[in-house]
N, C-alpha and C positions, 0 to 999 in steps of 0.2 A: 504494500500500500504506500501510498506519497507519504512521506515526512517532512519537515521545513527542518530548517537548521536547528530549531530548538526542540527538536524531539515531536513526540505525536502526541497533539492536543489530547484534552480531557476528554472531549467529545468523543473524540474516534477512539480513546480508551472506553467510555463508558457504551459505546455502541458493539464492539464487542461484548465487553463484559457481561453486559443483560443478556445474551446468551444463554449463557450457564444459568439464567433463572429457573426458566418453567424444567429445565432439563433436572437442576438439584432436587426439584419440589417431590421426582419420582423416587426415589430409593426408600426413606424413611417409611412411606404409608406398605411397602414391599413388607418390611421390618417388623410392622406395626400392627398390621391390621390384615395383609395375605393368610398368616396362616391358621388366625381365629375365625376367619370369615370363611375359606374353602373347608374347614374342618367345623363349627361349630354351625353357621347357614347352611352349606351344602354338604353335609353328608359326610366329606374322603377324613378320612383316616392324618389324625397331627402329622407321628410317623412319616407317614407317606408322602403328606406336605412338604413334611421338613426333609424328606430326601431327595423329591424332584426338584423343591428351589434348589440343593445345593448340587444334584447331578445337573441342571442346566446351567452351569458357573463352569463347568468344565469344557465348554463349547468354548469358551474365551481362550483357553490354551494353544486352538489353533486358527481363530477369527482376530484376535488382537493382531499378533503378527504380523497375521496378510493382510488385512486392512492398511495397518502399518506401510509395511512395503508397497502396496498397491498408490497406496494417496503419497508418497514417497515418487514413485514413479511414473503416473499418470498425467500428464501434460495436457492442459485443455485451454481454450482460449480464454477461460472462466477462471483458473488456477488449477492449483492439485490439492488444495485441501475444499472449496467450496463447493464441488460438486455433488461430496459424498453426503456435506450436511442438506444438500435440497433433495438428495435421494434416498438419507434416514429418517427424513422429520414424517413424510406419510407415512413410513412402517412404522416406527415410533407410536404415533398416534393411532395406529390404526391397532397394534398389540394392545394397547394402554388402555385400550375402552374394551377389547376383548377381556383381556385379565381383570380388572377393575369392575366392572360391569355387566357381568356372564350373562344374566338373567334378562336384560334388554333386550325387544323384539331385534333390532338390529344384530346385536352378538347374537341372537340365535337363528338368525337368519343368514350369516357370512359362516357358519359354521356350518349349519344343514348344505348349504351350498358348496360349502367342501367336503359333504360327507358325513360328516362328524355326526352324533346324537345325545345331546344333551351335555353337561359338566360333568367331567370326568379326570380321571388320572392322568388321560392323553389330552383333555382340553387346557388344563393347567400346562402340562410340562410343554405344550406344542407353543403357548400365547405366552409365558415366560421366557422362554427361550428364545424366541422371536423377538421379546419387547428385549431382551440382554443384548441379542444382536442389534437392533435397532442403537441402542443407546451407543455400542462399540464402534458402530458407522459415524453416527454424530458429532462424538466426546471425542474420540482419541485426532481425528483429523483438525479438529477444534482448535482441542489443547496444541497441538504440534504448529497452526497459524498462529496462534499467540506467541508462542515461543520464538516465530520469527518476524515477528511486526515488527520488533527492534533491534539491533545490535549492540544496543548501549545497558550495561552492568547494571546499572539502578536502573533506569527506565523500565527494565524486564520485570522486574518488580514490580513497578508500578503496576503494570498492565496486567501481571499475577494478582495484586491485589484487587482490583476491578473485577475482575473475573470471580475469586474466592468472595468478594466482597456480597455480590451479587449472588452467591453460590450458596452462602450463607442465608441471605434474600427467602430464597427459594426453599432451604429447610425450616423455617420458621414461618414461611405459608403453609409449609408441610403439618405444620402444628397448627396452627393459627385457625387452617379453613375446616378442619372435622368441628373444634370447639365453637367456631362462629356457626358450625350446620347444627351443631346440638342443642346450642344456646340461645342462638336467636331465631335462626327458622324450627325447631325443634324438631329437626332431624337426627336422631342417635343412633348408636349401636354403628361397628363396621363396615356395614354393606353402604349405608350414607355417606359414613367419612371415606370410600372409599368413588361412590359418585360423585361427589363433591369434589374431588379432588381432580379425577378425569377431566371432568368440563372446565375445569381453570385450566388444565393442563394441554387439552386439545383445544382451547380459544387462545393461550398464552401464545404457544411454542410457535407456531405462524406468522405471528404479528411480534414480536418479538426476535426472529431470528430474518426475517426476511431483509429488514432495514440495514442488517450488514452482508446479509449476503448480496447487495445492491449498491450499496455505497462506498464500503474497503472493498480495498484491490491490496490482494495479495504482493510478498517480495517476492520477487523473480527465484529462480531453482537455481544455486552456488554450485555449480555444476561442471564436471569436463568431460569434455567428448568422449568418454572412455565404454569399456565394454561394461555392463553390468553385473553384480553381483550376484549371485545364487543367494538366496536367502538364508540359505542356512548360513554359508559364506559369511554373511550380513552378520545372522547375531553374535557368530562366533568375535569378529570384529570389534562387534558393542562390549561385547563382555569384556575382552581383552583392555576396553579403557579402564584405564586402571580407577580415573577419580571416579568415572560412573558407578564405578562397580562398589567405590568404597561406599559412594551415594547411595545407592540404592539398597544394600544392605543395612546400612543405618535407616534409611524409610521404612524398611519393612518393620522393623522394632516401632519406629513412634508409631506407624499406624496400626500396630498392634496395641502399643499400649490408649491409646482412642478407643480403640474399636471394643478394647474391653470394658474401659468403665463405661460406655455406652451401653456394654448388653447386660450388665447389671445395674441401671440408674434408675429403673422403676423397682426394681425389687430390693434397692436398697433403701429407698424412700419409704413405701411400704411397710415393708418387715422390720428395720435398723432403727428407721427414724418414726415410723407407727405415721405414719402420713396420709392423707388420703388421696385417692387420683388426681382430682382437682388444683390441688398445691403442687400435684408432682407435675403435671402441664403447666403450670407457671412459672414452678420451677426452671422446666426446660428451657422454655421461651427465654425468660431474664440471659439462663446458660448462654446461647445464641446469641442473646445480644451481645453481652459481653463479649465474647470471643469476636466478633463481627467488629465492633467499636476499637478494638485493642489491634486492630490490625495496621492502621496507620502508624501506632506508635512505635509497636515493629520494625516497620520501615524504615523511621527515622533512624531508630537504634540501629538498624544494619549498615545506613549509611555512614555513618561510624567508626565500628566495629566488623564492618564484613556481613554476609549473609551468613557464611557456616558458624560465626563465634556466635552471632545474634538466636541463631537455632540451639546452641548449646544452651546459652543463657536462659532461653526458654524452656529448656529440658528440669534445667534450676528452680526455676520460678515455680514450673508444676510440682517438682518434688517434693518443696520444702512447704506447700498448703496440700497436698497428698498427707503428709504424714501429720497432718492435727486430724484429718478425717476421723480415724476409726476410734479416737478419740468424745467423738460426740453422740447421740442418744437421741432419746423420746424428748419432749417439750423441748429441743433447744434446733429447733428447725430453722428460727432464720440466723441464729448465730452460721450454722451448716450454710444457710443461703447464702452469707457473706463469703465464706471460704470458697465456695465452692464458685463464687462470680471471679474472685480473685484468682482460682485455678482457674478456671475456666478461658481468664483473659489471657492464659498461656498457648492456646489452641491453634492460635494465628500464625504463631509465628513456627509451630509445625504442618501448616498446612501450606501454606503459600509460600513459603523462604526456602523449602526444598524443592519445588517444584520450577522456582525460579533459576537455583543453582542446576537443575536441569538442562533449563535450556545455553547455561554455560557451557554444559559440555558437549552440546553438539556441534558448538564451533571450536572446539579440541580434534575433532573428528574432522571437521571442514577443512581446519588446517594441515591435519596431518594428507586426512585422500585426495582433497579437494570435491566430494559429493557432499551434498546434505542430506542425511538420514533420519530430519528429526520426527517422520512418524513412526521408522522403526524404534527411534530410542522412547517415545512415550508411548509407543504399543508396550512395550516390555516393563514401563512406570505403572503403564495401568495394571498388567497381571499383574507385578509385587504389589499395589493398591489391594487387588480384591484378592491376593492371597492372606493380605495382613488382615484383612477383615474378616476373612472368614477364620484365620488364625486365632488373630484377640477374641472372637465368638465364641469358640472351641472353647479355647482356655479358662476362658470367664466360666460360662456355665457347666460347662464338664467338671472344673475348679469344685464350685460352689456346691455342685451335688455328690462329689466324693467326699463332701464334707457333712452330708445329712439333708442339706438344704431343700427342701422340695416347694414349689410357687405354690401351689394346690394347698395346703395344710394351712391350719387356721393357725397354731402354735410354733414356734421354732427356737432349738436349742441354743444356747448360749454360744457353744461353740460353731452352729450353722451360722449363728448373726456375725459373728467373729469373719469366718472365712470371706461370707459377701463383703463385709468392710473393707476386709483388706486388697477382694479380689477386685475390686474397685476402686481403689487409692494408693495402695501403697505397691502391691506389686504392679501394677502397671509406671506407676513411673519407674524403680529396677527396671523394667525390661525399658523402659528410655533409656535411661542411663548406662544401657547397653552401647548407644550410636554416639555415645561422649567420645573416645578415643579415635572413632572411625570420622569424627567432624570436627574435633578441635583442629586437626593436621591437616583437614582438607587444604589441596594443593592450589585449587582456582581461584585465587585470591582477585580482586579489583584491578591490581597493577596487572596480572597477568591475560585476565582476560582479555583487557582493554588493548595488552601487547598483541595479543595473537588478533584482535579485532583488526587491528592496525594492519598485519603480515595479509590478512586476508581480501581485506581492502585491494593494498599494494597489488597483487597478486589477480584481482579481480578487472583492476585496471588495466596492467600490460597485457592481461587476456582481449580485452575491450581494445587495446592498438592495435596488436596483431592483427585482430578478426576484422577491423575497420581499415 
């Protein structure tokens, strides 16, 4: 896309970023509300819920990749990354009101049309898996244009934050539009929060993605005429960068440790704190803001301090309000609410400052081949993404129930309450505190970027003599 001498206005950052809205708004209500609604309204078996969501996660092992590679190498007059999001957003939408909406004469009518009869074992895992691939067309070509709007060290930040800023946006409508359908139109129970949620989602994502897919213009592909890679070729390549690799095994620890106190944050409200659901949706929402709010300040501190020292220090920040948690109890809820905004405000800066040292390293790789590979390198962001999530899940509630723990039970032991606490505060920061030594050292420092920014420039130019 154009840029002026001073970088890329706010505008053309916030017209990407709204993006990632209506797209964030989808996972949560997945999390939330799929597997009490397909098992408790329709019929199938938890079980069997919980085993098709997680066997259709497995399709990502070989759709990441190639998507990767394909929006990588596909040249269109349009770009290489904007195609794939005008050719994900109808399946997208069109999985989203299947899965979310079964019972609608329309889903039961694009389903008899393919055959199908009625909700089923094959209805879920066919419209989930669809709506996964959908989102992996969208997201990952997405993420990998943003990563190249700019070549400038902060600036890439920036535009991460917009993005995550807005991402945030969208999980807290995620919350926001079931309690406004219970509360004010008195709509309840899952099957609502999860219609409610489709129709923001299939009016958003259209009106909302269209204005950039129309107005930014893609940078050109940092390319040389060379013969192409085999893809396997490709990853082996990726992996061999050394800072990616140190990168990206420190991601998979934060996003593990997120991903667990997330799959314990209603049952530790509940059970720990004696809460009722009500406070614990408030709770959430505040959570989100906070982290959402604190993302600017992040920024500033990295401009500083670096990206990777500014992530460490956030690995800190969460620790040290991690360990009064399991300290606190019954009647001292909003003292919990305080700590818990004060962790919370640490979230940013593991979400969006690694994601941005990302796309650092694909001009590590541009300098060294001279190709840009940056959908293969966040094809392979996102698997470690959804493996650390399905990771942190595992661990959390597998954790919690080798310990007695069970959600169902009206009573629970002192030592089940023990384990929740801690598997929700204190051992997920450890397992951050894992990616401290893998990120204090990280090598892509400001100076260096900015050097190899410089080399590839140079390089980009006397290519530009030649050919002219």
């Amino acid at each position: 896309m154009d840029t002026a001498a001073g970088g890329l206005s706010r505008a053309k950052m916030a017209l990407y970023g709204v993006v990632n809205l209506p797209t964030s708004i989808v996972g949560l209500p997945i999390a939330l509300y799929i597997p009490a609604f397909y098992s408790q309204n329709l019929g199938l078996s938890l079980a069997l819920v919980g085993a098709l969501i997680a066997l259709s996660r497995l399709t990502d092992v070989v759709t990441d990749p190639a998507i990767g590679i394909l929006s990588d190498r596909w040249q269109t007059r349009f770009g290489r990354r904007k195609p794939w999001l005008a050719m994900g957003m109808p399946l997208m939408m069109l999985s989203l009101w299947m899965l979310f909406v079964p019972q609608s004469e329309s889903a039961r009518f694009v389903w008899s049309w393919l055959g199908g009869d009625g909700v089923s074992s094959l209805y879920l895992f066919v419209w989930i898996s669809l709506l996964y691939l959908s989102f992996t067309v969208v997201d990952l070509p997405y993420r990998a244009w943003g990563a190249e709007l700019s070549p400038d060290y902060d600036e890439r930040s920036r535009v991460t934050g917009w993005r995550e800023a807005f991402g945030y946006g969208g999980t807290l409508m995620a919350l926001f539009i079931p309690l406004y359908a219970s509360l004010v139109l008195g709509l309840p129970g899952a099957d609502n929060a999860l219609f409610s949620v489709a129709v923001v989602v299939v009016v958003m994502l259209p009106l909302l993605t269209a204005p950039a897919l129309i107005w930014l213009r893609e940078s050109p592909a940092r390319t040389v005429a060379a013969a192409r890679v085999p893809w396997r070729r490709g990853l082996k390549i990726v992996w061999a960068n050394g800072p990616y690799r140190r990168l990206v095994i420190g991601f998979l620890f934060l996003v593990t440790s997120v991903s667990m106190t997330a799959s314990l944050s209603l049952f530790f409200v509940q059970s720990v704190m004696e809460e009722t659901f009500d406070r614990y949706a408030f709770f959430i929402l505040a959570y989100y803001i906070a982290s959402s709010a604190a993302i600017p300040i992040w920024f500033a501190i990295s401009r500083r301090l670096g990206k990777h020292r500014t992530v460490v220090l956030g690995i800190a920040w969460l620790s040290l309000w991690s360990a009064v948690i399991p300290l606190l109890g019954p009647g001292q809820y909003w003292l919990f609410f305080v700590v818990m905004m004060l962790k919370g405000s640490a979230v940013g800066s593991l979400v969006f400052l690694p994601a941005s040292m990302a796309a650092d390293v694909v001009d590590l790789d541009t300098l060294r081949t001279g190709e840009q590979r940056t959908g293969l390198y966040f094809s392979l962001w996102g698997m470690t993404n959804k493996a650390a999530v399905a990771l942190g899940v595992f661990l959390a509630t597998n954790g919690a129930a080798w310990f007695g723990f069970d959600p169902a039970a009206d009573e629970h032991s002192a030592t089940a309450k023990l384990a929740v606490a801690l598997l929700y505060s204190v051992i997920p920061a450890l397992v951050a505190c894992i990616a401290l030594p893998l990120l204090w050292k990280y090598p892509l420092t400001r100076e260096r970027q900015e050097r190899m920014r410089a080399h590839i420039e140079r390089r980009e130019a006397r290519r530009a003599q030649v050919s002219g």
